[in-house]
C-alpha positions in Angstrom: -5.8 -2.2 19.2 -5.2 -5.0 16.8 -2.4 -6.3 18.7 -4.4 -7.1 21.6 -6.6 -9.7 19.6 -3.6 -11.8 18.1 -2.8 -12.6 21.9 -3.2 -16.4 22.6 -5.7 -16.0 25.3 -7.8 -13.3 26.8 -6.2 -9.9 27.9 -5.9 -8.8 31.4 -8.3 -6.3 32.6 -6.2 -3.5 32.9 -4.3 -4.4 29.1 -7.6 -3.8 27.9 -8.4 -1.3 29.5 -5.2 0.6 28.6 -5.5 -0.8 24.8 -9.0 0.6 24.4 -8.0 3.8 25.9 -5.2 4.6 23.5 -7.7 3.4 20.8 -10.1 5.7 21.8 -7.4 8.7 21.7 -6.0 8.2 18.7 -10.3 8.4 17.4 -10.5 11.8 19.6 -7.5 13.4 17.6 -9.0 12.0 14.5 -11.9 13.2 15.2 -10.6 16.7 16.3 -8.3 17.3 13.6 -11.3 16.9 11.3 -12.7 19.1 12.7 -15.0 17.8 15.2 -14.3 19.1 18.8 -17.0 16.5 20.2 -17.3 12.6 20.0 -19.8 10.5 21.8 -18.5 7.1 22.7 -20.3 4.1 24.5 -17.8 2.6 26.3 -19.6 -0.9 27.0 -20.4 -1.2 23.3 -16.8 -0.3 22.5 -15.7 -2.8 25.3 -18.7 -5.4 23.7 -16.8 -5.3 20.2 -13.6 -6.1 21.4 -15.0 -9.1 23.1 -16.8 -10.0 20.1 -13.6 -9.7 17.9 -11.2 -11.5 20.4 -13.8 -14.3 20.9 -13.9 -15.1 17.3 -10.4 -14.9 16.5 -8.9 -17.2 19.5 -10.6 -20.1 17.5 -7.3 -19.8 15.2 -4.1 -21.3 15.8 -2.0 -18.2 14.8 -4.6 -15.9 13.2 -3.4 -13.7 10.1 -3.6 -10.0 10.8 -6.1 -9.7 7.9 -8.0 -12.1 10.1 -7.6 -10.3 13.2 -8.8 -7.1 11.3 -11.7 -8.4 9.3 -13.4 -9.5 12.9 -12.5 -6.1 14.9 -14.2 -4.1 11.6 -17.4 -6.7 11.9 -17.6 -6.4 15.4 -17.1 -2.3 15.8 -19.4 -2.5 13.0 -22.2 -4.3 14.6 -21.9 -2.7 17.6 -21.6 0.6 16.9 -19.8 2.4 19.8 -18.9 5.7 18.5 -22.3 7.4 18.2 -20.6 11.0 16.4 -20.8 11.0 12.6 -18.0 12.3 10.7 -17.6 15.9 8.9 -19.4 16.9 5.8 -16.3 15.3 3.7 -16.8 12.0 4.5 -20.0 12.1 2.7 -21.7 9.7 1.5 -20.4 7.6 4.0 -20.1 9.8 7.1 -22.6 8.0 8.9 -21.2 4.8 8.8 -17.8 6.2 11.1 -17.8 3.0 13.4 -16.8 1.0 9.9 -14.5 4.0 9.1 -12.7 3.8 12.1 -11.9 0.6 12.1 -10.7 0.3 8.9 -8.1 3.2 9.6 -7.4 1.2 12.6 -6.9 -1.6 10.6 -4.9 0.0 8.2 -2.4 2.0 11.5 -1.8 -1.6 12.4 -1.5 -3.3 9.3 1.2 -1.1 7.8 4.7 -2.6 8.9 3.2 -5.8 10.1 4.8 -8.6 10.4 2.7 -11.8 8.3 3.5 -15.4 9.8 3.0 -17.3 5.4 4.1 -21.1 4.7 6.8 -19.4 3.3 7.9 -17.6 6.6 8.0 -14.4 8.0 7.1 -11.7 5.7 6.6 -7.7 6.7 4.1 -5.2 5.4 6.6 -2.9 3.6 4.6 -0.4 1.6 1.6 1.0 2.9 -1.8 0.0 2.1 -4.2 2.3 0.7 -7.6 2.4 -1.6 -9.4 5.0 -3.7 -12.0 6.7 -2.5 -14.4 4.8 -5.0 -12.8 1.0 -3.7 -13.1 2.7 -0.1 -16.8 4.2 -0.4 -17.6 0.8 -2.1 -16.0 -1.2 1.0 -17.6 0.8 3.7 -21.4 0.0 1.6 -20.0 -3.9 1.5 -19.1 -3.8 5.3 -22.1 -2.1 6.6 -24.3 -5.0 4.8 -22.2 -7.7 6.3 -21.5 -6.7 9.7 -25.5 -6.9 10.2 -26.4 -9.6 12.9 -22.7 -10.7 13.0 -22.0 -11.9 16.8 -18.4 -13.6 16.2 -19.6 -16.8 16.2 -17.1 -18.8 15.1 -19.3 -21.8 14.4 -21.4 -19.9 12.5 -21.3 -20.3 9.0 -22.2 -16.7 8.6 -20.2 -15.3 11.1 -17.3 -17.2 9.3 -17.9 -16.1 5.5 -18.3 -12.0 6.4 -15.0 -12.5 8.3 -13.7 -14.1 5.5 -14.6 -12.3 2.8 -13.3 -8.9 4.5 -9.8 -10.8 5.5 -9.6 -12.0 1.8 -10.3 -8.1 0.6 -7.9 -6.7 3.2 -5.2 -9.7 1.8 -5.7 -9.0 -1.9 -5.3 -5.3 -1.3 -2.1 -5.4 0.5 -0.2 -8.2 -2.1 -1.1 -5.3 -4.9 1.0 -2.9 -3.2 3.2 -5.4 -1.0 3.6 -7.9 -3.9 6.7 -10.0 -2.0 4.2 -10.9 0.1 2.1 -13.2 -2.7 3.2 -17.1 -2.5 5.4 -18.1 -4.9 4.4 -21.8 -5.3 0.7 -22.2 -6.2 0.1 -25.3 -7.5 -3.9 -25.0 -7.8 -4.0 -22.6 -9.5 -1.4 -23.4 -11.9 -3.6 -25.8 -13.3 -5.8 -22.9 -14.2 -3.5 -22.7 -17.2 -5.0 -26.2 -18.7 -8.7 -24.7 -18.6 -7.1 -21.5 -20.2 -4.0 -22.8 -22.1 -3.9 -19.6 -24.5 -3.5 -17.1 -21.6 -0.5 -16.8 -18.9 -1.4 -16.4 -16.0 
């Protein structure tokens, strides 16, 4: 799904089309190996959060994938498409399966990525993955900031919740990934003259 919003314009009716069905049957066997035989999906809402994502993401010039993700999670989030909650496991957070989902989405996409850095071209080599307690935490932070987002790009709001959820996604994959970290930070190098004792 992801792929489709780091295009540099606005998909074709039937790419969408065929990107959001696959999307949607890689949910249904989710869904079905959990367990649940039954999903309810609206398909303009689904269709509504793709728009939303894509129209705040073509304001970049080259959009990260952490980017890319952080406004398909806000926009599935806000919009809410997949009406089924998820099975008793998934609790206390199986209610909130529209941020869920597209974090695993996220993550299917993310792993063996290719980044675009200052530094060059730099892949996604080992996979990214939380504890449940970072997870259940990030689902809670998610659900609170995808409220009233619209992927308005001019929006200061809009812009910080994307933010903040790129930056998340970013510091969670240079744990595991760390090749991908820059080498050359010269700002924060001069954090060693506030704390000259400690090595950063």
């Amino acid at each position: 799904m992801l792929d489709l919003l780091l295009g540099d314009g606005l998909p074709t009716e039937s790419d969408l089309a065929e990107t959001v069905n696959r999307f949607v049957d890689r949910v249904l066997r989710f869904y079905y190996i959990e367990g649940e035989n039954f999903l309810v999906v609206e398909e303009d809402e689904l269709i509504q959060s793709v728009e939303v994502a894509l129209k705040f993401v073509l304001h970049f010039k080259g959009p990260s994938g952490f980017k890319v993700a952080s406004a398909f999670i806000l926009a599935l989030a806000s919009r809410k498409p997949f009406k089924t909650p998820l099975p008793a496991k998934f609790d206390p957070i199986r209610t909130e399966q529209n941020i869920i989902i597209g974090i695993f989405e996220s993550l299917y996409w993310l792993n063996g990525a290719e980044l675009m850095t200052l530094e060059g071209a730099k892949r996604i080599e080992k996979s990214i993955h939380f504890s449940d307690h970072y997870f259940t935490e990030l689902v809670h932070a998610i659900s609170f900031a995808c409220q009233n987002f619209q992927g308005r790009f001019q929006e200061a709001d809009d812009r910080s919740k994307a933010g903040l959820v790129a930056l998340i996604f970013e510091a969670v994959t240079y744990k595991t990934n760390d090749h991908l970290s820059y080498k050359i930070n010269p700002i924060v190098d001069e954090g060693h003259k506030y704390f000259p004792a400690l090595d950063f």
